[in-house]
Structures are given as C-alpha cells and as structure tokens.
N, C-alpha and C positions, 0 to 999 in steps of 0.2 A: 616348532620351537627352535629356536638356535641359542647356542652358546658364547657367551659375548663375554669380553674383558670390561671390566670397571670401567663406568663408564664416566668421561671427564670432562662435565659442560664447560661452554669459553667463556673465557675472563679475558680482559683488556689490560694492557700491559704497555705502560711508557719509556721500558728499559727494555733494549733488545738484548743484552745476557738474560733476564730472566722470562723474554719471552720465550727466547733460546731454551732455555730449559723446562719450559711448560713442553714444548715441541718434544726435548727428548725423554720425559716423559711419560707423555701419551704413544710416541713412538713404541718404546723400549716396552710397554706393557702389553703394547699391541702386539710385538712379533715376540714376544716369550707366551703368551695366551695360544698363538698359532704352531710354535714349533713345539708343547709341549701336546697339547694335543697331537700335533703329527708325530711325535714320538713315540706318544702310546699305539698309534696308527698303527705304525711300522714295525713294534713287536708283537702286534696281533688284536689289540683291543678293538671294539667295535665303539665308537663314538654314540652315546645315547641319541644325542640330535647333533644337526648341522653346527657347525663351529667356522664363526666369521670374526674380524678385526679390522679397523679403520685407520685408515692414515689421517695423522694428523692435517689442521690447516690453518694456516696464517690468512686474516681477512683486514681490510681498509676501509673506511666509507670516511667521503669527504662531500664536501654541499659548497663548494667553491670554483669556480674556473680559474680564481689565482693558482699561477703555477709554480715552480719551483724555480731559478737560476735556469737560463733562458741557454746559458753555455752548457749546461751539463747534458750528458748523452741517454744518461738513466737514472733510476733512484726516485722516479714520480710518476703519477698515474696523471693521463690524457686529460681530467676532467674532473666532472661532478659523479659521485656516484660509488657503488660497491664494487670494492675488488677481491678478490680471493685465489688461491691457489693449494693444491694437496702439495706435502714436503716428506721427504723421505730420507733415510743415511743423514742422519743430524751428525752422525760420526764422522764422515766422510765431509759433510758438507758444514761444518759449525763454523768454517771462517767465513764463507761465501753467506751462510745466512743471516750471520749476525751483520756482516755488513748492509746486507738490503735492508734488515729491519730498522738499521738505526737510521739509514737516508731516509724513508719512510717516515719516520719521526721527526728528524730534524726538516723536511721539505714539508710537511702538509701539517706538522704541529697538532698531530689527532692522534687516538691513543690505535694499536691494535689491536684486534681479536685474535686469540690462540684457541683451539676448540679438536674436538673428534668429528671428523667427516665424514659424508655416506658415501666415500669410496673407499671399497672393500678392496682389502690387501690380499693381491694373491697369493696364494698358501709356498709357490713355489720363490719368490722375491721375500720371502719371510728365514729362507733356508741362512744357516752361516755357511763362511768359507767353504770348511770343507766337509760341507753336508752334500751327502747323493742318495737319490730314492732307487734310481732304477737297480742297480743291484739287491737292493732290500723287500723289492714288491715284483707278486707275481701279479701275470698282465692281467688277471681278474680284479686285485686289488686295486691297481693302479686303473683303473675303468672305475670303479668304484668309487675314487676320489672327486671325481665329479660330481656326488651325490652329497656329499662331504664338506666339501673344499672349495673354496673359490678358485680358480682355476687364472690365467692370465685372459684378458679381453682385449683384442685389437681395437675393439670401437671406443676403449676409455685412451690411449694411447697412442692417435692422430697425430698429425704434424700440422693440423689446419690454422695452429696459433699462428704456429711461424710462418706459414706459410701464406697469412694475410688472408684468408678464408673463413674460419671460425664465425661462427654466428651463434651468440646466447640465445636459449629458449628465452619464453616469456618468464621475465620474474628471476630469472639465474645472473648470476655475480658476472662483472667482467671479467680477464685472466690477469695476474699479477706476475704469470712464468710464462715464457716460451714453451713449456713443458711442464707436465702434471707429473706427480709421484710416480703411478707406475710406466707411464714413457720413460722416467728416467731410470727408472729399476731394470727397463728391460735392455736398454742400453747397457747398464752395469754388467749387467750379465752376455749381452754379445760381445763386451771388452775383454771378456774373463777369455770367451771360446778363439774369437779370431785374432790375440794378441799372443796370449800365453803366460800373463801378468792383471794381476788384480787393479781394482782400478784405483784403487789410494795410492795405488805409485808413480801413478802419472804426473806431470809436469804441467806448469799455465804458459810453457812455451815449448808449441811442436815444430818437430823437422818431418817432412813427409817425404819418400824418396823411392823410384821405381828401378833402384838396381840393390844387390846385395854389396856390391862395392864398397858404399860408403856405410852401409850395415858395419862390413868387417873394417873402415879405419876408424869408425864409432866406438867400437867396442874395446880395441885397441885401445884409443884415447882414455876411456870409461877406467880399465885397469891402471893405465900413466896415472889418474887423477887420484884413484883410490890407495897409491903408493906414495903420494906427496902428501906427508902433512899439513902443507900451507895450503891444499886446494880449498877452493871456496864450497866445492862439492864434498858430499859427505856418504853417500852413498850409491852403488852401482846396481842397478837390476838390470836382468834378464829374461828372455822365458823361463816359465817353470817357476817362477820366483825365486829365481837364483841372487840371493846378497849378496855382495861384495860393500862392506864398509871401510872409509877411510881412515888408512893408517895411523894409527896418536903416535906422537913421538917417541913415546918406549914402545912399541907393538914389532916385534922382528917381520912378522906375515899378517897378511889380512884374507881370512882363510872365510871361503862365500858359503854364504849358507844357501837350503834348496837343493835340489837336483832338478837337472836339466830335464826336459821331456824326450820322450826317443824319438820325436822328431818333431820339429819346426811346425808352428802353427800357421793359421791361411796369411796372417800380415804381421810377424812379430815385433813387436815393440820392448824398447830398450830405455831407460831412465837413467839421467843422470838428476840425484836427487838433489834438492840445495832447499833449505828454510824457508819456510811457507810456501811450498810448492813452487818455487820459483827459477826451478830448474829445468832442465830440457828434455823430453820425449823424443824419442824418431823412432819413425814406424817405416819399416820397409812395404808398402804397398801392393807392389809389385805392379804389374801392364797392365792397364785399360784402366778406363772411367766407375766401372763396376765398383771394384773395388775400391777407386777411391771416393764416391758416394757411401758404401758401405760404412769406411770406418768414419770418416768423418760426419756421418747422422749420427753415430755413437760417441766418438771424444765429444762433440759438441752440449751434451748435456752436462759435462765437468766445469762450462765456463772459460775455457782456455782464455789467454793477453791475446796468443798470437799463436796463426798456422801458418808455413812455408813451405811449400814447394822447391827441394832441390831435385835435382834430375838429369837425362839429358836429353836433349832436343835433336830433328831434321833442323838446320840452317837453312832458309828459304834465298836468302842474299847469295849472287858470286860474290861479295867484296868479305862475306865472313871465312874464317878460319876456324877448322877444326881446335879443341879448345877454349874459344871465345863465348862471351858469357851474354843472354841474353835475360834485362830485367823486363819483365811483363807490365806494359800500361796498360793493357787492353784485353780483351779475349774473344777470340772467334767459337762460337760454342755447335761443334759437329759430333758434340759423344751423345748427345739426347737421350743420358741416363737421367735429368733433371727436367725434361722438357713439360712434365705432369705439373712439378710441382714450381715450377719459375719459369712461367713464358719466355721465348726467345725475345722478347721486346723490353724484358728487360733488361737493362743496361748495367753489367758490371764494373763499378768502376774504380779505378787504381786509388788506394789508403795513400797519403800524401806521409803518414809517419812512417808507414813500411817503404814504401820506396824511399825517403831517404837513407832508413839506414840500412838499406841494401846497397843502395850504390855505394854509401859512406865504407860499409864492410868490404868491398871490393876492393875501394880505394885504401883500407888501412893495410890489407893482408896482402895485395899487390907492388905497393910501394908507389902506384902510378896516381895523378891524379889531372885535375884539367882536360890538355887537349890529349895528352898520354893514353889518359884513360880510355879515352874513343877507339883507340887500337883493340880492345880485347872487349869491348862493353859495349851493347848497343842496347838501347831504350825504344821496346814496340812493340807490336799486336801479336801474341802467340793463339795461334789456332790450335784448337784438342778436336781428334778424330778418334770413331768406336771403330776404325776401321786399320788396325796394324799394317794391313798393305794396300794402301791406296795407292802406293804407287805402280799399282799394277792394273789401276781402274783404266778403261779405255780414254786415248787423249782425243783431244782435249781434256783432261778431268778437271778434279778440283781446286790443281795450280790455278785452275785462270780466277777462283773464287778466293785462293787465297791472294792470288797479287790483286784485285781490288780491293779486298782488306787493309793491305799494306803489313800483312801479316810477315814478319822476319823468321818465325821459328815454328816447328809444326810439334805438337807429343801428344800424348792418350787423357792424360793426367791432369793436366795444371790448369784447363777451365772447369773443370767438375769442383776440384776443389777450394778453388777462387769462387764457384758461384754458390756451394752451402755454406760457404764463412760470410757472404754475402746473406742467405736465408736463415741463417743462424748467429747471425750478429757478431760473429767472430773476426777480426781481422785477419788480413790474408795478403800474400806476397807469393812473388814467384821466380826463382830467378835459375835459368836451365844453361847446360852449357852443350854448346854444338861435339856432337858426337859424329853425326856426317850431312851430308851436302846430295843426297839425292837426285834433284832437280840437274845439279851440275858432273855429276858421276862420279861423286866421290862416295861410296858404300861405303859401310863396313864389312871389312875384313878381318880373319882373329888377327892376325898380326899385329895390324893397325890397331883396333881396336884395343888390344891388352895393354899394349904400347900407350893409347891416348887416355886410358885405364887410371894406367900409373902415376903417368905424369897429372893427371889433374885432379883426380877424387879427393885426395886428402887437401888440396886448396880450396875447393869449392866448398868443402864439408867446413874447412875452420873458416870461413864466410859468412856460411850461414851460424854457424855458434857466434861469432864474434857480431851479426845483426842484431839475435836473439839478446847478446848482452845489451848494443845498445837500447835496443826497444824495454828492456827490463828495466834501466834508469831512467825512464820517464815514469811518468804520474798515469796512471789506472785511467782515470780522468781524460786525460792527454790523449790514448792509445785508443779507446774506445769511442769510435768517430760515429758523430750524429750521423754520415755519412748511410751510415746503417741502419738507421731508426725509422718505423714508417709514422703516417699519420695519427694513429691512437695504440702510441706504443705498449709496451707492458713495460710494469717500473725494474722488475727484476734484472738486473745486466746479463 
C-alpha cells in the first residue's frame, strides 16, 4: 500500500489563469502530503506504508499540421499529435507558465489538459527553503528513507530533450518542455549550493564573468542603486541572501537584510532586482569551461532573454592592444566539456540581436562610433581552451590551429557558454577584453595587470549592463531567435 494525496483527475481548461491554478493546486497538495509526512518522519514516527506524491501536468492534443504564425520562435507544437509535460514551483514559475499556456491556446485553438502525473515527486525537491534532514536523522534513518520515500532519479532527469536525442516509447506523449519537473527541481536546488542565493532571485538577463573584478564594481554599483530613489531597480542580493532594498524617499538608510555566509560559494551570484524579473544577474564563474557548463545547465531551466559573457581574453592579433574589446561571431570550441552532448559539427552561430547591441553598448559608453570604433573593437572568432597553459604546449602548437580559424582572441569560458545557450535555446553573446598578448610577449604582470584592472573593468562591466538594457526594450518575440529552434521543436520557450 502507499499513501497518496487526493487524488485530482484532468479537466481541460481554455483560460490559462485557471489552468494556472488547477496546476497550483494539484501542486501545493502534493508537496504538503510529502513534507508532512517527512515531518512526522523526522520526529520519530514510523510511516504505516510507503508515502508518494505526483507533479502535476499540463497536456495538448492537436489533429492538425496548420501551424501557428510561421514568424514566431515558440508557443506551438511541431505537428499532429499529444503533447505533455510535468510542472513544478507554480510559485516560482506562474509568469512563465501562464504565458505558455495562453500561446498554446491562442495558436492551436484547442482546450488543455491540467491532471496528476505518474511522476513521482521526490521527497527531497518537496523540502522548503529552509528545511534540512541531515542534522535531524541518524544514518540508519536516513538509509531507511529509501524504503519510504521517493528519492531523486537521474534516469527521469536527462538532457535528451534538449539535447535533440529523446525518443518517446510506444504510445508516450511528445515533450511540451525542454525539461521535466524534477530536472528543473534539481537545478533549483544546484542554484541554492553553487550560487549562495535562492533561485526566485535571479534575473531574465545574465552577466557571466571569470574574474572577481567586476564581481566587486557590481556590487559597488548594486549599493550606488539601492541609495537612489529614482533607480529603476528595487532591490540588491547577495550570497547568503543578503537584501539590500531601494531607498524611498523618506528612508535615511537601507539596512540589508540576511547574513552573509562565512565564505563565498563555488560561483556566486549577485542580482540587481527590477519588475518581473527583468533585472540582471552576474555570476562570477571563475576559470575554466567546467564551470561554466555547470552553472549554466542550471540558470537555464529559469528561462533567461539573455546570457553574456564578459571577461578577459589572450589577444591573438599584433595589431590589438591591451584593453581592446573583442565581440565574438564565431567560436572555436577546444574546452570539450560539451563534446557528449553537442557534436563539434555543430555550428554555433553569432544572435544578430546580441551582437548589435553589444557593439551598440560599446559604441554608447565609449563615445566612439564608425571607423573610431575599429580602434578599440574588433569583430571575430574567439577560441575557449580546457587547457590554461597552452602556451606551454610544444611549438608548433595550437597557434597554427588558431590562426586557420581566424581566431582574434583565446579564453576557457565564452564557447562553453555560447554553445549551451545554443542547447538550451537561450540567447547568448560575448564580448572579452584583451588582458594580454601571449603570442607577441606581452604577459601579464601584477603590475600591469592591476594597472589594466583598473582602468578598464568598470567600462566593460557598464557595456555589458547598458547591452542588457538595450536587449530588455525589445519584444520576447524579437529576442528569442528561431535561430535556435530545431526541426520538431518543443512549444515551451
């Protein structure tokens, strides 16, 4: 026998607010059925029989091959036939879902199915905030919950969607998400560990950056914002969930709420907050490809407009200058943290709305623009290596592979995360600035370096804010380029 929550057959529903709320729901009953049972778990009771709960699902069926507006990038399904998907954090996600439901309705003109699913929610993606087992169970118990409890499953939580892999058994629904319920649950929960901040407080436009540098003129700027009444931003996070909200006009101090952690997490991340999430992240990543695969398999379940790579780059050109800013068309992909799941054969290629307004942003915060702008801006292929000192590989090395590329700029970073905003239908942008010249024997040195530190981090950093603003005043529509979409896509964005 097991222990189950009331159980909620599916109804079809032509208004996505109240399919929206059939979803939270079936939700919200589900994960209070599970934490109360683990409640009494955890003060000693013994559960009579096994105790399960079900994510809810949103389902489609259409008998049509008319499709939707032939411009739009998402918001319809491939074809004829059943679609479905498990949903989870209705809390977290009630803007994003309502709008898929209502495209869904307005493109295929057919009601939806809202219903309880048979995938089982597991016990530990059911916890709140600041719910923790392991101080509360000894390791017998906590061995025990697997007799109990559903536990997390690797095999429900694949990347095969995105990844243009997937294949439905016989008689099983298409996919309607890039991602099922608890793939995205376990995301939720790797954002908590390797950020240091929950994940309602992230932004739909990220900054990604592999020095602490521009960490610390972030945060700077974060407090400047939170002391201006007139900022457009409203609130400041940090790790630990540290608040800082913006000053009202009678308010003397804006005193942060949270305590800090006693020390800095694996890639911490920093939010400037602004209405309907339409504010800006930056995540300090730190060196190598690793990491930034990591976090971005994770932010990518929130849906982000836009991810960006700032940084800084080898200068492969003698004609560049330390300082000088390079925008990425192209990427040479040598970090082979993605080579599983995106062949090298395929082609990542440069968003035509991020690159304009990245060089746009260049040209607004520099003053130069035209032939001016050529002085300090160069447009071309940057190469990412898993190799930090390649310059140390026996020569001939991998110069002579990057100058057949036509590669201008070398880093760890900025094709790994150019190529899962590509696998994850994210948009993506890049734009690095030459920190030294290798090839021509200009190193870094601390001198130099603190020196090229100074002068430039806080320029490139309001670059990249000031792209983000332009890309925010375009259309959802606009920003989210079919560019990205494969042959039998999924309708969810």
């Amino acid at each position: 026998m097991t222990a189950l929550p009331h159980f909620t057959a599916p109804a079809t529903f032509d208004n996505a607010e109240a399919a929206l709320d059939q979803v939270r729901s079936i939700y919200q009953r589900s994960v209070d059925h599970l934490r109360h049972a683990l409640q009494d778990y955890v003060a000693g009771e013994e559960p009579a029989q096994r105790v399960r709960a079900f994510y809810p699902f949103v389902r489609i069926h259409t008998d049509t091959v008319a499709r939707a507006d032939s411009r739009l990038a998402y918001g319809f399904v491939a074809g004829p036939g059943t679609y479905e998907t498990t949903l989870t954090r209705p809390d977290l996600f009630a803007r994003y879902y309502r709008e898929q439901f209502d495209l869904l309705l307005r493109n295929h003109l057919v009601s939806l199915e809202v219903g309880t699913s048979n995938q089982p929610i597991p016990v530990h993606f059911s916890l709140a905030e600041n719910d923790h087992l392991e101080g509360s169970l000894s390791a017998e118990r906590r061995l025990r919950m697997r007799d109990l409890f559903d536990l997390p499953d690797l095999a429900s939580m694949d990347d095969g969607i995105a990844n243009g892999t997937f294949e439905p058994r016989r008689g099983e629904a298409l996919p309607l998400s890039l991602f099922t319920a608890p793939r995205v649950d376990y995301s939720l929960h790797r954002l908590r560990h390797y950020t240091g901040t929950a994940p309602e407080y992230f932004q739909n436009f990220v900054l990604f950056t592999n020095y602490q540098f521009y960490i610390d003129e972030f945060v700077k700027l974060g407090h400047a914002l939170m002391d201006d009444p007139a900022s457009d931003y409203d609130t400041f996070v940090e790790p630990g969930n540290v608040i800082t909200h913006r000053r009202g006009p009678s308010d003397a101090t804006s005193s942060p709420q949270g305590s800090p952690p006693p020390r800095l997490p694996q890639m911490p991340a920093y939010h400037l907050m602004r209405g309907q999430n339409s504010g800006v992240t930056m995540v300090n990543i730190g060196v190598g490809p690793a990491n930034a695969k990591t976090i971005t398999d994770h932010i990518a379940v929130l849906r982000p407009h836009a991810w960006i790579m700032l940084g800084h780059c080898a200068g492969l050109r003698n004609t560049q200058q330390l300082g000088d800013y390079v925008l990425a068309h192209g990427y040479v992909r040598e970090d082979h943290v993605l080579d599983e799941e995106l062949p090298l054969w395929v082609p990542i290629p440069a968003l035509a709305e991020i690159q304009v307004a990245l060089e746009q942003a260049v040209a607004d915060v520099t003053q130069l623009s035209g032939w001016d702008l050529k002085h300090i801006l160069r447009t071309g292929t940057v190469a990412s290596t898993d190799n930090r000192n390649w310059e140390l590989l026996p020569h001939p090395g991998p110069e002579k592979r990057f100058s057949q590329s036509r590669a201008v700029a070398l880093d760890m970073e900025s094709a790994t995360i150019a190529a899962n905003g590509f696998r994850f239908r994210v948009p993506y942008g890049t734009l690095l600035c030459v920190s030294d010249k290798p090839l021509h024997g200009e190193i870094k040195l601390p001198g130099m370096a603190n020196t090229f530190y100074r002068e430039r981090v806080d320029q490139h950093l309001r670059i990249g804010l000031r792209a983000l603003e332009l890309l925010r005043a375009q259309r959802k529509d606009q920003l989210h380029s079919r560019k990205l979409r494969s042959f039998a896509e999924v309708a969810f964005q």
